[in-house]
PQR file with spaces between the fields and no chain letter, atoms N, CA, C, O and H, PARSE charges and radii, in Angstrom:
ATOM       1  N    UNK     1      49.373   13.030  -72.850 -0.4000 1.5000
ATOM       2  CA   UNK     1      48.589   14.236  -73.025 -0.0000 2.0000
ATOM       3  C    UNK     1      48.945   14.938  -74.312  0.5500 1.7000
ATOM       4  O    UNK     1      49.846   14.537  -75.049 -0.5500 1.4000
ATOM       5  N    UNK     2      48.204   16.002  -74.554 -0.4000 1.5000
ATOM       6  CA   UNK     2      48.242   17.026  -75.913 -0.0000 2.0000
ATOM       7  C    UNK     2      49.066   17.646  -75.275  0.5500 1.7000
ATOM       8  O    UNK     2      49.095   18.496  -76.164 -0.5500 1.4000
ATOM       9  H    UNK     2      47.472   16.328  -73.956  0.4000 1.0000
ATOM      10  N    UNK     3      49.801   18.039  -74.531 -0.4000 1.5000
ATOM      11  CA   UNK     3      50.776   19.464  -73.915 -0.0000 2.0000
ATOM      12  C    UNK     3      50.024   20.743  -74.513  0.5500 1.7000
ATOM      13  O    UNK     3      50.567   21.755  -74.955 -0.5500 1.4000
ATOM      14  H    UNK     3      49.778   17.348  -73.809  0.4000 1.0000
ATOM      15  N    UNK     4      48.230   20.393  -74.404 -0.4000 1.5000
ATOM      16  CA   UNK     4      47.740   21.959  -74.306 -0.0000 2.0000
ATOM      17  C    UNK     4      47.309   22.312  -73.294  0.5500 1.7000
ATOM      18  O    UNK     4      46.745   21.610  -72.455 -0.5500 1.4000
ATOM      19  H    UNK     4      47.788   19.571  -74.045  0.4000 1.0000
ATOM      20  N    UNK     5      47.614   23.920  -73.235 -0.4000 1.5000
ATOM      21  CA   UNK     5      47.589   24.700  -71.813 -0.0000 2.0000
ATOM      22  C    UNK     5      45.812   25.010  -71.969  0.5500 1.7000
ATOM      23  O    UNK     5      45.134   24.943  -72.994 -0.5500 1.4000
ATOM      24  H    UNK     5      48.073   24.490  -73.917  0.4000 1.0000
ATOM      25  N    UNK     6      45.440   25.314  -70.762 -0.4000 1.5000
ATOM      26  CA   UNK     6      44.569   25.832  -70.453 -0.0000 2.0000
ATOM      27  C    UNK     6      44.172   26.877  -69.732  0.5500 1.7000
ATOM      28  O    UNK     6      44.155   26.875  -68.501 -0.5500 1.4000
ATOM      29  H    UNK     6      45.991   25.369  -69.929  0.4000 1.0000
ATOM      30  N    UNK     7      43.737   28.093  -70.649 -0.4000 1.5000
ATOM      31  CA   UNK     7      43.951   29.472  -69.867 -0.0000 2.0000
ATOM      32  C    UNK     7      42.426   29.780  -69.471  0.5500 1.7000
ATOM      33  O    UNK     7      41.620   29.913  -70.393 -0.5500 1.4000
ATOM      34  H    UNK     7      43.751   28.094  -71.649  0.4000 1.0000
ATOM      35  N    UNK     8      41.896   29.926  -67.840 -0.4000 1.5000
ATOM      36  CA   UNK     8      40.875   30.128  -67.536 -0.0000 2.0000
ATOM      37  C    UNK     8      41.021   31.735  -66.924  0.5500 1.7000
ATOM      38  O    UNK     8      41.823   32.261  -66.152 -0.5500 1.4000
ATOM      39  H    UNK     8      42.550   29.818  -67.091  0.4000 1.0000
ATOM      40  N    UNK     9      39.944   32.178  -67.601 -0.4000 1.5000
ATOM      41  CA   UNK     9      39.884   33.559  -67.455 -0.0000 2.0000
ATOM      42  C    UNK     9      38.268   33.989  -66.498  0.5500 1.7000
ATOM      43  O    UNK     9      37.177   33.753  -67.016 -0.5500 1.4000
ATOM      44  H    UNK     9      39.293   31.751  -68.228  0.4000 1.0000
ATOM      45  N    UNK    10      38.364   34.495  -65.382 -0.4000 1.5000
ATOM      46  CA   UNK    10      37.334   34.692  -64.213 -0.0000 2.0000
ATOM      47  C    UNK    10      36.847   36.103  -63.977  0.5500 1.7000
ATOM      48  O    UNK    10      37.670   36.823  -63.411 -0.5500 1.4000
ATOM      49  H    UNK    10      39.251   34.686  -64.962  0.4000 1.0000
ATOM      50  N    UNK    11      35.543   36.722  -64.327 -0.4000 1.5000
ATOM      51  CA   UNK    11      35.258   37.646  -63.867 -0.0000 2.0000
ATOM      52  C    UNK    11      34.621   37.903  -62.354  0.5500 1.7000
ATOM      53  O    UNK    11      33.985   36.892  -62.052 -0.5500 1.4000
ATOM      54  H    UNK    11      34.875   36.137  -64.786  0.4000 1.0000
ATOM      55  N    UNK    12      34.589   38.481  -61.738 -0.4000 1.5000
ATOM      56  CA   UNK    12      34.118   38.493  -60.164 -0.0000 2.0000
ATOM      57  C    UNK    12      33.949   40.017  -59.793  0.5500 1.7000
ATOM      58  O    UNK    12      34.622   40.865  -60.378 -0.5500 1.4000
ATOM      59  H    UNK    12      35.105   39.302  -61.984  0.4000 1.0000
ATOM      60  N    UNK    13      32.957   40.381  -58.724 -0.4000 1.5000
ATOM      61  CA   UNK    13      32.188   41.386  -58.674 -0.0000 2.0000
ATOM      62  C    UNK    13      31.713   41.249  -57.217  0.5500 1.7000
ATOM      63  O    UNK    13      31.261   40.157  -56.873 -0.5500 1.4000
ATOM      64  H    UNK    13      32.411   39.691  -58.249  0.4000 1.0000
ATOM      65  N    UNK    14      31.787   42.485  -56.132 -0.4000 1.5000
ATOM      66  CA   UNK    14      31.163   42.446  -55.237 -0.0000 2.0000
ATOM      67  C    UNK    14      29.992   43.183  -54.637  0.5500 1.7000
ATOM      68  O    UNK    14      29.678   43.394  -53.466 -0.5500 1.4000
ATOM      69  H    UNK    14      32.154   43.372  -56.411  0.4000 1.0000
ATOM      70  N    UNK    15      29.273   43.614  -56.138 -0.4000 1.5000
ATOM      71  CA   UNK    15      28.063   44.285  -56.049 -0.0000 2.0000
ATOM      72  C    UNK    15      28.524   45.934  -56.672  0.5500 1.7000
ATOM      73  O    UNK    15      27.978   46.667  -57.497 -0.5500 1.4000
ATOM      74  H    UNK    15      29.529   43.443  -57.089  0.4000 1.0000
ATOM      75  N    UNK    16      29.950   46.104  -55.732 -0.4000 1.5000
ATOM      76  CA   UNK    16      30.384   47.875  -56.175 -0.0000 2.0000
ATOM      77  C    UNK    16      31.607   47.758  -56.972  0.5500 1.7000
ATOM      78  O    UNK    16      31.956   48.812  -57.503 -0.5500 1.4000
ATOM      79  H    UNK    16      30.393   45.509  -55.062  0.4000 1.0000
ATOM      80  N    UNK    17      32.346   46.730  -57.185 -0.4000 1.5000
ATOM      81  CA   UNK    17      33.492   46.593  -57.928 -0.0000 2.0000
ATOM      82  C    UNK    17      34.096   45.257  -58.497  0.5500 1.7000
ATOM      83  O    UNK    17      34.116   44.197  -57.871 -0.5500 1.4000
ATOM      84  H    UNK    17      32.063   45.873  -56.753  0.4000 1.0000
ATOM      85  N    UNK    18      34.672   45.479  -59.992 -0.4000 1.5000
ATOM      86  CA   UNK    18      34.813   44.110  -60.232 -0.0000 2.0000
ATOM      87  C    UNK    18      36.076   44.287  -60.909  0.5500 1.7000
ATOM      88  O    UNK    18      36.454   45.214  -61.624 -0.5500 1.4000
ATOM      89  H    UNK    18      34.656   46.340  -60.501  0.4000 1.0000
ATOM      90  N    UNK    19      36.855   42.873  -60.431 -0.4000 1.5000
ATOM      91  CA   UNK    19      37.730   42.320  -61.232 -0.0000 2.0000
ATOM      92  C    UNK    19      38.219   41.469  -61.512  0.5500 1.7000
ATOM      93  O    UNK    19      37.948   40.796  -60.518 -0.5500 1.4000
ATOM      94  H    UNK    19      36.548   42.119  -59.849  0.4000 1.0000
ATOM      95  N    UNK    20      39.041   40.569  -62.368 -0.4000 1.5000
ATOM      96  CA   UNK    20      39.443   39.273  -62.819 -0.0000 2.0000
ATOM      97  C    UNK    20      40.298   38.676  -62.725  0.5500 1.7000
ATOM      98  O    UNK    20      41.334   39.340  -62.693 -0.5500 1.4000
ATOM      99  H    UNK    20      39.261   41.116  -63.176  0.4000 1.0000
ATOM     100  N    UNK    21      40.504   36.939  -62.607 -0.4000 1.5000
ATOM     101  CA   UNK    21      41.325   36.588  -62.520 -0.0000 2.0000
ATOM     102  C    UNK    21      41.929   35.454  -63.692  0.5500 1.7000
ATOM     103  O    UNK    21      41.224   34.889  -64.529 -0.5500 1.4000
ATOM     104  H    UNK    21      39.662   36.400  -62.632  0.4000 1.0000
ATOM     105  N    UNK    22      43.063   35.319  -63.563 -0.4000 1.5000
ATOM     106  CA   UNK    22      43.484   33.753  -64.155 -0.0000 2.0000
ATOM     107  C    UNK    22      44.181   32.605  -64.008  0.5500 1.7000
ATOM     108  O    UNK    22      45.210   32.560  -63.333 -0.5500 1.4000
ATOM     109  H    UNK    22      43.636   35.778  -62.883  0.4000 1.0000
ATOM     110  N    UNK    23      43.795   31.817  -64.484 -0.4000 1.5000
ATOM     111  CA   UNK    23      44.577   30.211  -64.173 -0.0000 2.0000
ATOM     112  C    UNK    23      45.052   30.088  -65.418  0.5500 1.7000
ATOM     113  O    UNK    23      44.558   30.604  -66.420 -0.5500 1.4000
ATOM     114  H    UNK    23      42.959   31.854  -65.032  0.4000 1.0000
ATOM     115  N    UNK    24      46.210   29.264  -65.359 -0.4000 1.5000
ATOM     116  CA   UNK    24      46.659   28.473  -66.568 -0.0000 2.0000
ATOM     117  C    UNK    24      47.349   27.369  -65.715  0.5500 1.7000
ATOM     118  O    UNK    24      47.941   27.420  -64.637 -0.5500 1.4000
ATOM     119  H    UNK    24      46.612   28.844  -64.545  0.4000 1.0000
ATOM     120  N    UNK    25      46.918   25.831  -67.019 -0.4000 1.5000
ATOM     121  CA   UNK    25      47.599   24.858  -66.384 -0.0000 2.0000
ATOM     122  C    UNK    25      47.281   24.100  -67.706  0.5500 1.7000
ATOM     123  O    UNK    25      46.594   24.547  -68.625 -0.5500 1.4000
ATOM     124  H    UNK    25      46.436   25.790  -67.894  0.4000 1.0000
ATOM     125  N    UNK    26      47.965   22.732  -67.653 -0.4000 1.5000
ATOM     126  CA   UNK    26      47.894   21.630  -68.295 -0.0000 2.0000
ATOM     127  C    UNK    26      46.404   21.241  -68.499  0.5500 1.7000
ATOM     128  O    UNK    26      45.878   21.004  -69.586 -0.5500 1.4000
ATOM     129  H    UNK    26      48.524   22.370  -66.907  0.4000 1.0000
ATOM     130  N    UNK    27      45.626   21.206  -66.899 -0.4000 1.5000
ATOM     131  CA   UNK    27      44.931   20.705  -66.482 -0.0000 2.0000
ATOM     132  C    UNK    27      43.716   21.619  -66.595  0.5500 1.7000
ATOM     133  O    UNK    27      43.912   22.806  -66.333 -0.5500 1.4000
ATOM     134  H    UNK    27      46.054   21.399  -66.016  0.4000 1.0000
ATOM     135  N    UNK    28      42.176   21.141  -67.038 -0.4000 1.5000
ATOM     136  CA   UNK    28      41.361   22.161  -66.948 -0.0000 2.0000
ATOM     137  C    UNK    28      40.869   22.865  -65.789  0.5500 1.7000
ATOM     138  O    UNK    28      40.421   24.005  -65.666 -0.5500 1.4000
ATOM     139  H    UNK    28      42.016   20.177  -67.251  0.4000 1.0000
ATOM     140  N    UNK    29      41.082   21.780  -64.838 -0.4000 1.5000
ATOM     141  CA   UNK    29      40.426   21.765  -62.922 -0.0000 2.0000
ATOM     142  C    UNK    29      41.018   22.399  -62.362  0.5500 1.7000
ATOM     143  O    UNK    29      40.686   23.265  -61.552 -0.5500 1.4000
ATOM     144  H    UNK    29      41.446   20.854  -64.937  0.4000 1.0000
ATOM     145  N    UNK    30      42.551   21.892  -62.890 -0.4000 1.5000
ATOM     146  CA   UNK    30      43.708   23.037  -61.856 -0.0000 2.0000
ATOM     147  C    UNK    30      43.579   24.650  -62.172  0.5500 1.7000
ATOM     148  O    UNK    30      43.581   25.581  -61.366 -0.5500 1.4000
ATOM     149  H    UNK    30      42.821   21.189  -63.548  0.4000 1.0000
ATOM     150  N    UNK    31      43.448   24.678  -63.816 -0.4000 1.5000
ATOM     151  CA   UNK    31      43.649   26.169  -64.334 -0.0000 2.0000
ATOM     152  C    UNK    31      42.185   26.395  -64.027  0.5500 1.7000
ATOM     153  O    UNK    31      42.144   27.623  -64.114 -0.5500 1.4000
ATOM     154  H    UNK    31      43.446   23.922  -64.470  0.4000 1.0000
ATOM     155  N    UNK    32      41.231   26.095  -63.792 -0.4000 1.5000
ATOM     156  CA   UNK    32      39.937   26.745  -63.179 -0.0000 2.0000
ATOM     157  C    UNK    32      39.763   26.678  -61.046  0.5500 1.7000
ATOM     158  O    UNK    32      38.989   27.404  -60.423 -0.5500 1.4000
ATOM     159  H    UNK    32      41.265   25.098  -63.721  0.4000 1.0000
ATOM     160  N    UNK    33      40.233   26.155  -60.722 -0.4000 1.5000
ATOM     161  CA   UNK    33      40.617   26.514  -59.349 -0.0000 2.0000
ATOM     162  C    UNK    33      41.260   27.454  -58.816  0.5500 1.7000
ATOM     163  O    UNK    33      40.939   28.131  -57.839 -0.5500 1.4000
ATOM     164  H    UNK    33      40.862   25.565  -61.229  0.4000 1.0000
ATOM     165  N    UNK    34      42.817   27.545  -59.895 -0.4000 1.5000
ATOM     166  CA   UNK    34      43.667   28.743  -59.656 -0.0000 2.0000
ATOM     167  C    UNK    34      42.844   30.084  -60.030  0.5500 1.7000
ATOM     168  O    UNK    34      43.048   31.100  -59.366 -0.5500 1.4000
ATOM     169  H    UNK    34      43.077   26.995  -60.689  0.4000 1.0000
ATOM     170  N    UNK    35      42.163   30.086  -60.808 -0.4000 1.5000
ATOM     171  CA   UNK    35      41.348   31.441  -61.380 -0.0000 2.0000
ATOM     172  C    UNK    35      40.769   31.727  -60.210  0.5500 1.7000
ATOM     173  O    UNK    35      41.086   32.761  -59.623 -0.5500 1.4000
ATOM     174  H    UNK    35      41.997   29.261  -61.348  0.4000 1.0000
ATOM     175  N    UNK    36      39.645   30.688  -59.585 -0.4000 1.5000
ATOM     176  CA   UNK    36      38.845   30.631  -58.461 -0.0000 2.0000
ATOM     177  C    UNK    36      39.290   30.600  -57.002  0.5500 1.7000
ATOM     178  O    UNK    36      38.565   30.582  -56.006 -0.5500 1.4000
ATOM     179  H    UNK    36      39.387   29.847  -60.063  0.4000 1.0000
ATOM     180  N    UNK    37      40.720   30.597  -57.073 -0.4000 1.5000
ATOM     181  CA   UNK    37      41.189   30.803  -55.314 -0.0000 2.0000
ATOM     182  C    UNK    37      42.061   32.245  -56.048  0.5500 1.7000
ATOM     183  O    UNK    37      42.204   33.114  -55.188 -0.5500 1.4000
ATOM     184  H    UNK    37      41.309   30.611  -57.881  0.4000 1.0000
ATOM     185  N    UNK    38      42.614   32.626  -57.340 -0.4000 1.5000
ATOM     186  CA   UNK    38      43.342   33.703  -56.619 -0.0000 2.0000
ATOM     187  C    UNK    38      42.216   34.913  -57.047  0.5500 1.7000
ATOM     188  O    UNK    38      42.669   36.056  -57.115 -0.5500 1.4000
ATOM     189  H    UNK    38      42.498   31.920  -58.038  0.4000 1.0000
ATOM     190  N    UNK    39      40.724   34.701  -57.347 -0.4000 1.5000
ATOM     191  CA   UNK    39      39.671   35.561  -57.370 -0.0000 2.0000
ATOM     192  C    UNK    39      39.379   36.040  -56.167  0.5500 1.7000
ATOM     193  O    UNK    39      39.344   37.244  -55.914 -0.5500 1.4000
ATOM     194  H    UNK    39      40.356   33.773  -57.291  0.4000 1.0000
ATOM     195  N    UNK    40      39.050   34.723  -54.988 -0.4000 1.5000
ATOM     196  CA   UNK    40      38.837   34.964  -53.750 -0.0000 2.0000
ATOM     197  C    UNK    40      39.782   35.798  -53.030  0.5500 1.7000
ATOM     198  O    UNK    40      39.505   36.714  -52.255 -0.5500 1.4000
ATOM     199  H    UNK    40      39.078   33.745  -55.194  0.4000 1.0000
ATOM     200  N    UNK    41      40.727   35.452  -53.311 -0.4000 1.5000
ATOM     201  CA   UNK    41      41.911   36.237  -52.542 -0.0000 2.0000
ATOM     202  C    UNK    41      41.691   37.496  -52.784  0.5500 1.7000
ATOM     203  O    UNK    41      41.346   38.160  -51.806 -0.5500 1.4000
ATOM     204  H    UNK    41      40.952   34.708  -53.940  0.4000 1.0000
ATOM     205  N    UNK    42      41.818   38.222  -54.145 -0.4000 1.5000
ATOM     206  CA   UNK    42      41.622   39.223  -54.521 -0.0000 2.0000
ATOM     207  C    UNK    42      40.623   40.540  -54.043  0.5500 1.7000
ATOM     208  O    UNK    42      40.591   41.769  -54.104 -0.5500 1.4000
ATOM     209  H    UNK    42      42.098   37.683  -54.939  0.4000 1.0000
ATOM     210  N    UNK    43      39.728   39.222  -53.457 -0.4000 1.5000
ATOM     211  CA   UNK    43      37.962   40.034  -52.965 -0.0000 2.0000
ATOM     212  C    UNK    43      38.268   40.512  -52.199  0.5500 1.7000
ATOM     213  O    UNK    43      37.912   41.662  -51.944 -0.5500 1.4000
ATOM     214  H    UNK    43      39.753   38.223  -53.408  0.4000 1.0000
ATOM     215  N    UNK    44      39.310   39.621  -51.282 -0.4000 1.5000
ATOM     216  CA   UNK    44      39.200   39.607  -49.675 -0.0000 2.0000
ATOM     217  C    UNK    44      40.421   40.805  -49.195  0.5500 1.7000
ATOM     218  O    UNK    44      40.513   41.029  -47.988 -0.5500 1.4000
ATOM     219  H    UNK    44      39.599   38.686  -51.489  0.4000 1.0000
ATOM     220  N    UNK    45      41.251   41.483  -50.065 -0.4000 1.5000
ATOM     221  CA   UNK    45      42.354   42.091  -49.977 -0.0000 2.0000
ATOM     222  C    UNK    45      42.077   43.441  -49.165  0.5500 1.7000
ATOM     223  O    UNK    45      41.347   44.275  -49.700 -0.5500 1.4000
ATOM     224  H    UNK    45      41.177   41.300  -51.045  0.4000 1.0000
ATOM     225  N    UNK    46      42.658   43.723  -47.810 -0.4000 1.5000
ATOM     226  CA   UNK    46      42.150   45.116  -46.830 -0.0000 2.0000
ATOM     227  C    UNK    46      42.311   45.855  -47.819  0.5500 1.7000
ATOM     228  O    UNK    46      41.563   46.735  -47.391 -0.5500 1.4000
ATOM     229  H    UNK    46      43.251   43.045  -47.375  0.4000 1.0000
ATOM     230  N    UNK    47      42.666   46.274  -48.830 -0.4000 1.5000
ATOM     231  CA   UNK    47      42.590   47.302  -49.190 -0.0000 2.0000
ATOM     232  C    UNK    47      41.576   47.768  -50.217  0.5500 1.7000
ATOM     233  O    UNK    47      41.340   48.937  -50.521 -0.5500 1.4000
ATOM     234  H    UNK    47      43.273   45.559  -49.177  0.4000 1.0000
ATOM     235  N    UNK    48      40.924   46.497  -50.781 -0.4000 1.5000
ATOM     236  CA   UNK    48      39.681   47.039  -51.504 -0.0000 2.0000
ATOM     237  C    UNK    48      38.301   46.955  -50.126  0.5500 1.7000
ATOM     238  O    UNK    48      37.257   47.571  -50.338 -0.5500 1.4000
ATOM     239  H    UNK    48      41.115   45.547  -50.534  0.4000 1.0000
ATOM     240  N    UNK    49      38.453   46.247  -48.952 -0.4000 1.5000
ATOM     241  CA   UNK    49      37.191   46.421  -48.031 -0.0000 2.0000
ATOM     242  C    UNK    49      37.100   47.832  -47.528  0.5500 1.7000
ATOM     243  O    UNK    49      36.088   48.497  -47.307 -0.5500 1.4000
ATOM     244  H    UNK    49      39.302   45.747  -48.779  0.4000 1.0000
ATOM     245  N    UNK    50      38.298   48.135  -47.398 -0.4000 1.5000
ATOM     246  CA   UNK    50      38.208   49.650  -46.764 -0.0000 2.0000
ATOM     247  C    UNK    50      37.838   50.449  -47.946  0.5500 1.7000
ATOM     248  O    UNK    50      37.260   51.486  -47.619 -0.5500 1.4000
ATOM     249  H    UNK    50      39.120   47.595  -47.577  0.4000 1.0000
ATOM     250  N    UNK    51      37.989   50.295  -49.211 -0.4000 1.5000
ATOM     251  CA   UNK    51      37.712   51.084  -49.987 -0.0000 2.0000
ATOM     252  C    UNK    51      36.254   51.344  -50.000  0.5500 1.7000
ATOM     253  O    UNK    51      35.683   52.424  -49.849 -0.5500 1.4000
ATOM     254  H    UNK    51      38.458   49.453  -49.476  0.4000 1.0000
ATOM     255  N    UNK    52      35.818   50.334  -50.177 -0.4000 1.5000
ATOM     256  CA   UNK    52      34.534   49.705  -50.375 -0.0000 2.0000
ATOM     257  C    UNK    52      33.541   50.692  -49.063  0.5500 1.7000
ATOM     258  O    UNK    52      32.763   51.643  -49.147 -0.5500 1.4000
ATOM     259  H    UNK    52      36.282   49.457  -50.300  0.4000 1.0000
ATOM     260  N    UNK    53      33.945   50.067  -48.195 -0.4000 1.5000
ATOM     261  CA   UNK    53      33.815   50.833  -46.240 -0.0000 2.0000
ATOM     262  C    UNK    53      33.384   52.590  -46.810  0.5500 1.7000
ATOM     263  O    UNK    53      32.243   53.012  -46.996 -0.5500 1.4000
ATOM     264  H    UNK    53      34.577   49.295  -48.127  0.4000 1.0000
ATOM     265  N    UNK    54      34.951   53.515  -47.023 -0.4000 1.5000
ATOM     266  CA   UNK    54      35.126   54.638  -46.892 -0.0000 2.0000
ATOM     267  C    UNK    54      33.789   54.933  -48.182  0.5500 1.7000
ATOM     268  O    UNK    54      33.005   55.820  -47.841 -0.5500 1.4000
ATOM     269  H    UNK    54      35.878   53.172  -46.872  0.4000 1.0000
ATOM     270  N    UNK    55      33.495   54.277  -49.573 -0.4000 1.5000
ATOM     271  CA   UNK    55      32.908   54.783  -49.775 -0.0000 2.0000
ATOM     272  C    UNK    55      31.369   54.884  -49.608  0.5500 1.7000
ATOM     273  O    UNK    55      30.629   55.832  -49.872 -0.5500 1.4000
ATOM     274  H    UNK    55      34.132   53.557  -49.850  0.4000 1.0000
ATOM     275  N    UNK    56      31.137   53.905  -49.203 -0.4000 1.5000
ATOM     276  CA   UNK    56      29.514   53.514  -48.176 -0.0000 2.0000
ATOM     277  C    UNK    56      29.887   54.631  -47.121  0.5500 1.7000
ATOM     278  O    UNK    56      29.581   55.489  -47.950 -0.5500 1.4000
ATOM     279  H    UNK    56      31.738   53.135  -48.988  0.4000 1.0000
ATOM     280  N    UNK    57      30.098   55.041  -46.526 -0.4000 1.5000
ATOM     281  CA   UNK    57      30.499   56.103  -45.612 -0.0000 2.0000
ATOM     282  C    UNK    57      30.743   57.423  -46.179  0.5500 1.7000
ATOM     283  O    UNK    57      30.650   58.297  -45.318 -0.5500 1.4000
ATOM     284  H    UNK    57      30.347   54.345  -45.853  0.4000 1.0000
ATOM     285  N    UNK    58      30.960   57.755  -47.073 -0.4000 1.5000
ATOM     286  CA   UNK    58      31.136   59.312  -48.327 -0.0000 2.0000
ATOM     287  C    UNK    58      29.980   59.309  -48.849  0.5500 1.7000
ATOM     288  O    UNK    58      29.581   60.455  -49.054 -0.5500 1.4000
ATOM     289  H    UNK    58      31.035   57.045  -47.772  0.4000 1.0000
ATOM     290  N    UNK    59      28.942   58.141  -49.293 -0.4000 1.5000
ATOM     291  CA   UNK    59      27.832   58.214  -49.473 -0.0000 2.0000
ATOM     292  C    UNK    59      26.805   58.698  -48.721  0.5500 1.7000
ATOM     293  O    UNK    59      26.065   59.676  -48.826 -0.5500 1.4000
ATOM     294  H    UNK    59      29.266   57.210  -49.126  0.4000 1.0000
ATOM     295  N    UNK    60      26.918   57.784  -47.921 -0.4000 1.5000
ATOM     296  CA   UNK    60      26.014   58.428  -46.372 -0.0000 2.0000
ATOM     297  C    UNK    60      26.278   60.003  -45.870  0.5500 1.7000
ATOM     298  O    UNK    60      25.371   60.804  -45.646 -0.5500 1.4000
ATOM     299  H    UNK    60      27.518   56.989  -47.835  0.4000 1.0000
ATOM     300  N    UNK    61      27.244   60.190  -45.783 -0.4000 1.5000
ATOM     301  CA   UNK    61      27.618   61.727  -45.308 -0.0000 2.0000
ATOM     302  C    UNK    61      27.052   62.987  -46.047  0.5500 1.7000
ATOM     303  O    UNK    61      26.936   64.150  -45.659 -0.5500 1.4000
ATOM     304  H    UNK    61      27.981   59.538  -45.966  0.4000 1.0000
ATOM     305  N    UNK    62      26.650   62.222  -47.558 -0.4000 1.5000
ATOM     306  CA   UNK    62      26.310   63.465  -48.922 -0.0000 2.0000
ATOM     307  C    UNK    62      25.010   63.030  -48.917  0.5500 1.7000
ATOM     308  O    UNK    62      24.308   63.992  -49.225 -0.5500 1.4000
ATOM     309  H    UNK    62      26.744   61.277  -47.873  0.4000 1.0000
ATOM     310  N    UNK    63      24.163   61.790  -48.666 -0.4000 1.5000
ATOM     311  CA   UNK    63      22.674   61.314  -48.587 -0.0000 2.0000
ATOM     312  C    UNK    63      22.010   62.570  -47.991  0.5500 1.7000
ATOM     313  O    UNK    63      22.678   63.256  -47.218 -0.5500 1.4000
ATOM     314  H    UNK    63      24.733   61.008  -48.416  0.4000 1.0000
ATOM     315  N    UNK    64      20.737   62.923  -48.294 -0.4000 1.5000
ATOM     316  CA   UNK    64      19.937   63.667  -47.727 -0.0000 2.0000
ATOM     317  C    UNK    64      19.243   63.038  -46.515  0.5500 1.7000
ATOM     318  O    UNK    64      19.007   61.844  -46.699 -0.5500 1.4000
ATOM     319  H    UNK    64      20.195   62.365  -48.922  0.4000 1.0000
ATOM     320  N    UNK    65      18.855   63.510  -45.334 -0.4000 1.5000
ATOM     321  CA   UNK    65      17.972   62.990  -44.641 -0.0000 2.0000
ATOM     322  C    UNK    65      17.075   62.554  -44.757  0.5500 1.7000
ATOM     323  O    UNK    65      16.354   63.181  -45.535 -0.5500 1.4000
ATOM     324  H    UNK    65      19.047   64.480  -45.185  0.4000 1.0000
ATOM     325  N    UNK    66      16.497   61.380  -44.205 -0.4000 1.5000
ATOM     326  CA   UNK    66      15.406   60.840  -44.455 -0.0000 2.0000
ATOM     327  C    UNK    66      15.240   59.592  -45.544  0.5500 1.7000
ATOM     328  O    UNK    66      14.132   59.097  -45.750 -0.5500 1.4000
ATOM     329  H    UNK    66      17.082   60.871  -43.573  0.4000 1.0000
């Protein structure tokens, strides 16, 4: 091999918030998987769903009727 790294850089978004991840590896597949599983992880973390939750819920409470 070239012993060049490969730095994959991932943006991700769940409609109300976004943020990114990265891989680095030897490998292009590996350093684009790692971007792409620790993105997922990231999505899935209780503490941005509840965020997400409380503010769909602060919205609704200030919405006008109807």
């Amino acid at each position: 091999g070239t012993g060049a790294v490969t730095r994959v850089l991932l943006d991700a978004s769940d409609g109300t918030e976004q943020w990114g991840a990265i891989g680095v590896s030897e490998n292009v597949i590996e350093a684009s998987w790692d971007a792409l599983v620790d993105s997922l992880e990231a999505g899935m973390l209780p503490g941005r769903v509840d965020r997400g939750r409380a503010r769909t819920e602060d919205a609704a409470a200030v919405a006008p009727p109807g």
